[in-house]
N, C-alpha and C positions, 0 to 999 in steps of 0.2 A: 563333462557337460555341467554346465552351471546349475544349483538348485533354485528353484522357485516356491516361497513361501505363499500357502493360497487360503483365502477364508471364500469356501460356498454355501449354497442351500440345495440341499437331496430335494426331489419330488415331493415329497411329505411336507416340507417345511422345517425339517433340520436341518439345521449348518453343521458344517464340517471345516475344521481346519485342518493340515497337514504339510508337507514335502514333497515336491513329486520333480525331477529327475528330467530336464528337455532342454532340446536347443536356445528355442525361444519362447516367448510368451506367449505368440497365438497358438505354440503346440501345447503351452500346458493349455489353456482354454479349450482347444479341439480335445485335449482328454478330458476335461472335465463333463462337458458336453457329453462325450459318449458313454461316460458313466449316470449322465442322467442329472448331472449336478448345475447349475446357474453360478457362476464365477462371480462375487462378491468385488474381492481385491486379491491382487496378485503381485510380489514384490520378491528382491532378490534376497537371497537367506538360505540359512540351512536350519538342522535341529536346535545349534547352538543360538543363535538369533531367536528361536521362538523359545525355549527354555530363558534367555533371557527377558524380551518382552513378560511370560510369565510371571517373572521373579517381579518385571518393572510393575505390571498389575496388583502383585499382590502386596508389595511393601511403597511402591509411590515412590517419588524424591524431594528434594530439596527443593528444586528448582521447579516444579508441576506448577502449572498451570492454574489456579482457584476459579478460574474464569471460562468459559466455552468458550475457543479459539476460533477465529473465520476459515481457517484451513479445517476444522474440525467438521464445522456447521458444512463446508462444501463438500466435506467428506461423506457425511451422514446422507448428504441431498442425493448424492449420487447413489450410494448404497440401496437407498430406499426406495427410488426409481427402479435399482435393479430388481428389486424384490417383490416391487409390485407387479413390473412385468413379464416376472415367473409366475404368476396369477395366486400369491400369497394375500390373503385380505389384511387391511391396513394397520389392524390392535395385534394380527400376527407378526407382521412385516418390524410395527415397531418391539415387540417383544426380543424378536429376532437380533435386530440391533443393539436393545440392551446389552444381549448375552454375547455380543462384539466389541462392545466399548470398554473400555482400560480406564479414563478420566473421571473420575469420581465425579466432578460437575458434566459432563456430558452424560453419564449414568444416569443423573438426578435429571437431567433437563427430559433426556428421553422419556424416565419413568411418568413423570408431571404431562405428557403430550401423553401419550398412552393412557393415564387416567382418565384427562379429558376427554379421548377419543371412546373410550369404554361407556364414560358417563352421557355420548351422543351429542357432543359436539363434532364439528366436522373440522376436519384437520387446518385449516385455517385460523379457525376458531380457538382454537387449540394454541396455535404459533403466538394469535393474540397476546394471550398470557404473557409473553415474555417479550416485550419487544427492545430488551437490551441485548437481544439474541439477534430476533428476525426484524430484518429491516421491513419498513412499509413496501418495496418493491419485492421482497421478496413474498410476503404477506399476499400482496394483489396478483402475483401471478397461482400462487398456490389455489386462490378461489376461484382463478378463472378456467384452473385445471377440473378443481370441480364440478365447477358449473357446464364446462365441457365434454366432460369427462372422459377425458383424456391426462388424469393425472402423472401417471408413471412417467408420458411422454414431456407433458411441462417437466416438472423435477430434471427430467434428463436435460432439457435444453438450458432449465436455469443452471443446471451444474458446471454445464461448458460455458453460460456466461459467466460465470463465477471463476472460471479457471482462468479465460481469457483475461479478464479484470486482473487478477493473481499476475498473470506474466509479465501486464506492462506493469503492473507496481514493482514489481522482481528487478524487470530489466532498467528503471529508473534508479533502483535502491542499490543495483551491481553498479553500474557507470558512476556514484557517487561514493564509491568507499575510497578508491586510488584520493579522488581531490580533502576527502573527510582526513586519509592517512597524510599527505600532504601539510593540510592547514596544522593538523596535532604537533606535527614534525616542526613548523615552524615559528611556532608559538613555544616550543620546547626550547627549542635553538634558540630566544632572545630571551627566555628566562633564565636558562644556563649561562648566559655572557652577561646579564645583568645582577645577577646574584650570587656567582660565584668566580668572573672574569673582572668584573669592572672593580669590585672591592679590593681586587690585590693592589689596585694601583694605587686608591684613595688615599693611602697613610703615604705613600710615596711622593704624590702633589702636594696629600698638605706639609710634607717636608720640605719641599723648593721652596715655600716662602712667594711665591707667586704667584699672580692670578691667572688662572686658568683662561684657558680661550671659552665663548660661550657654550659652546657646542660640547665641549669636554666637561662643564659645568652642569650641563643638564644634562649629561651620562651620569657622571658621578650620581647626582640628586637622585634618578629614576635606581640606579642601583643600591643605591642606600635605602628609598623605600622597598625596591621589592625586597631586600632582605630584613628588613624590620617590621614593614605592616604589610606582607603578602596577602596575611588573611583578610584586609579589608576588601581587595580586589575581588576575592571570592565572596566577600559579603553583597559586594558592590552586585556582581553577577548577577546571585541571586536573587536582589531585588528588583531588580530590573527584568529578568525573565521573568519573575512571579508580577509586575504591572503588566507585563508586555501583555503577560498572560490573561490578565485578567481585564486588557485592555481591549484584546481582542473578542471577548465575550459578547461584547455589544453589540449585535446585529449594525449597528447606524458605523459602529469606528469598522469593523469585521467588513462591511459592505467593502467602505474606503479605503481599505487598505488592500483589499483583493483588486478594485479598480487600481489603483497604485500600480499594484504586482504587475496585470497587466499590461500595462503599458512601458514597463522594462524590457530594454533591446536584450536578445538571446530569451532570457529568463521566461518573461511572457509569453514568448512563441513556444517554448515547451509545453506553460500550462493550458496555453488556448487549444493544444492540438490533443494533450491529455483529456480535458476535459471535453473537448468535442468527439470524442476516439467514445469517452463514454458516456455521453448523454445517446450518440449515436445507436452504438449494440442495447442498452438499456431501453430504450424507446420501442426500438427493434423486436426484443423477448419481447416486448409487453403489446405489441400490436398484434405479433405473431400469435399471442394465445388468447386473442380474442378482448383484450379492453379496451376500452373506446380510445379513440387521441387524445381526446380532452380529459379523460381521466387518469391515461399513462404520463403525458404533460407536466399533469399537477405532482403525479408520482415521481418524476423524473427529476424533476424541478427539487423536490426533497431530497435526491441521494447526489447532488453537483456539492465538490468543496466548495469551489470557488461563487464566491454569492452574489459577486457579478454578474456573473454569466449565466445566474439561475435568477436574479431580479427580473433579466430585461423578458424573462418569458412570460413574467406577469401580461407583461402589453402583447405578445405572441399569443396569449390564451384567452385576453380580453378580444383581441380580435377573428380570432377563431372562432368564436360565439357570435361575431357579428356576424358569422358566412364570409370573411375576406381571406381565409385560405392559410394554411400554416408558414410555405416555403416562405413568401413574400412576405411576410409580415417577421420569420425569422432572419431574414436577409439583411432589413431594414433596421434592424439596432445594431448592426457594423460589430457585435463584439464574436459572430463564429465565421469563419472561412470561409470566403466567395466561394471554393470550389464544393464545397458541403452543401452551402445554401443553395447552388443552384442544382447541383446533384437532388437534392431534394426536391425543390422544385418541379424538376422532371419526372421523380419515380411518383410525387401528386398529380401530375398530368396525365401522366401515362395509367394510372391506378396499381405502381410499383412499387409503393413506398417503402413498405417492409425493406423488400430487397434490396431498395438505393440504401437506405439506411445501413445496415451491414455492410453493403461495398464501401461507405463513406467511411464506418468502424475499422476494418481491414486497412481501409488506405492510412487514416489518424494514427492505428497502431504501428503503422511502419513508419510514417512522420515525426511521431513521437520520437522515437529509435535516433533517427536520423538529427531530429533539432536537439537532442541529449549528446550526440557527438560533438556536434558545432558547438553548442556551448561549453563543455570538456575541453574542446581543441582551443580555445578562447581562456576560460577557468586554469585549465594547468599551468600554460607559461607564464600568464598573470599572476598567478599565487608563488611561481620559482620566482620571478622578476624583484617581485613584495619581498621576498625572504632575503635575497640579496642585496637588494637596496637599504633594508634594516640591519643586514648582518654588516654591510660596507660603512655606513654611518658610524655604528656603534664602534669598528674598528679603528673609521679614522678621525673618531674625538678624541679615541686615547690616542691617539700617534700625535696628534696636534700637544695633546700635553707632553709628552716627550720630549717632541720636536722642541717645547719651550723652555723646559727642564735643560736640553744640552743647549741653546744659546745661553742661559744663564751662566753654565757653566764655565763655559767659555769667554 
């Protein structure tokens, strides 16, 4: 039987870590349970695995993290759901978690929420502090737990929003490694034939005493630079990413060029459904835990990349304030999905909203999937086609000087 490594909390309010020896997970849980214990995390492992983890606690590495991770921060949210509702009080709960955390910055961030919460701020309040951690949506839901109190149960629902969010960026970041390894692969292959194929010839042309065909001529040329001033190219890069970069800074060019994006065949349709996938569950937690529309709206509006598609709900929430209704007025600026908007629409008629909302999410997250294939199935042979059409050229420039080298000859 497989071991399962388990971190819980006894009755009292101590954690316990250990081994324990089961088929599956929900059997280690059922033992946990019947010893009286709240099941924290639970993971595949044995002794050796946590004697290392140990080791990784007490000496760190290379490579750690200086920063609170989003996989961390979702990690903690879930934890401390479950702890609250083992009915641990909250300066417990986070103590708790300290004495779970490994990352020296998640150590510090927890300790610094704990002091606030000691010193009678309210765990929002608290989040405040740090908001290169917690975003404003997460922020506003954690008050509204409060205020309803019903915090354990927010925590829990933002944690699965958090996961959900986690999967489609996963499953966007999977589908684009094959074309990422691709593009390296053929950007390799014309550096290789340019800086180490096309020179052998060079001293050989300029031996025939003839002029070269054009075509064979701007081989030569491009191979003599990449082997002599390569490093400009990388200069060249460089600066050009660091404008790009600093180009895209400006809310006014950052706008424009997001409308740009969208309006790209394949490309666009990914990100419209992406970001519809999560304006949709986002909206969704935040009505669900009780904050107004118009305040989730403006929330929501701050956690979209794309700033397009988070501009046009300025006139969406200006109209909303006039009483003319969300679906229609979101329908009307053409940049989210008929089927969304009017999805919407309905579950405001009906007084379903919440719920259409997540159906809308559910559906986007599989859309997403779906328009990441098609453009894959488009992107791959595109980028083989690119590689061969470059590798065929640069082949048959030298063959033409050849080819002119033996009528000389002759």
């Amino acid at each position: 039987m497989p071991n399962y490594r388990y971190k819980a909390v006894k009755t009292g309010g101590e954690t316990a870590v250990g081994v324990i020896d089961a088929p599956t997970e929900m059997d280690v849980i059922e033992r946990l349970r019947d010893q009286g214990m709240m099941p924290i995390s639970i993971a595949l492992g044995g002794v050796a695995d946590m004697a290392a983890g140990k080791k990784g606690k007490k000496s760190g590495g290379l490579f750690v993290s200086r920063n609170v991770t989003r996989d961390q921060v979702m990690s903690l949210t879930r934890e401390l759901a479950t702890l609250l509702r083992a009915g641990l009080p909250l300066d417990r709960a986070l103590e708790t978690l300290i004495s779970l955390a490994e990352a020296p910055p998640l150590i510090a961030l927890l300790q610094s929420i704990r002091d606030n919460v000691r010193g009678g701020r309210a765990l929002s309040q608290a989040l405040e502090q740090r908001p290169d951690v917690f975003t404003r949506f997460y922020i506003n839901l954690v008050r509204a737990g409060e205020a309803g109190g019903a915090l354990s149960s927010v925590l829990t629902r933002l944690a699965d929003t958090m996961e959900r969010n986690k999967e489609l960026r996963e499953s966007v970041k999977s589908a684009m490694i094959y074309p990422t390894i691709l593009l390296a692969v053929a950007v390799l292959s014309v550096v290789i034939l340019l800086i180490w194929v096309v020179p052998q010839f060079e001293t050989t042309f300029a031996q025939s005493g003839k002029a070269l065909p054009i075509p064979t001529q701007i081989v030569v040329w491009l191979g003599a630079f990449m082997k002599n001033w390569w490093w400009t190219l990388l200069v060249a890069a460089l600066l050009f990413g660091g404008s790009l970069r600093g180009f895209l800074k400006s809310p006014k060019t950052r706008a424009a060029w997001d409308a740009w994006i969208l309006r790209r065949w394949l490309l666009g349709d990914v990100i419209v459904r992406s970001e519809t996938a999560r304006f949709a569950r986002t909206l969704a937690t935040l009505i669900g835990n009780g904050v107004t529309l118009l305040s989730a709206l403006a929330i929501v509006k701050d956690t979209m990349s794309n700033m397009e598609m988070a501009r046009v709900l300025d006139g969406v929430i200006a109209r909303l304030r006039e009483g003319r209704g969300f679906g229609k007025p979101l329908a009307d600026t053409g940049r989210y999905p008929k089927l969304a908007t009017q999805m919407i629409i309905v579950g405001e008629e009906s007084g379903r909203l919440e719920e259409m909302l997540t159906r809308v999410a559910d559906i986007y997250d599989r859309e997403v999937q779906m328009a990441v294939k098609r453009f894959l199935a488009v992107l791959e042979p595109v980028m083989i086609l690119s590689l061969a059409v470059m590798v065929f050229m640069i082949v048959l420039s030298i063959m033409l000087g050849i080819i002119g080298m033996t009528d000389l000859v002759r």
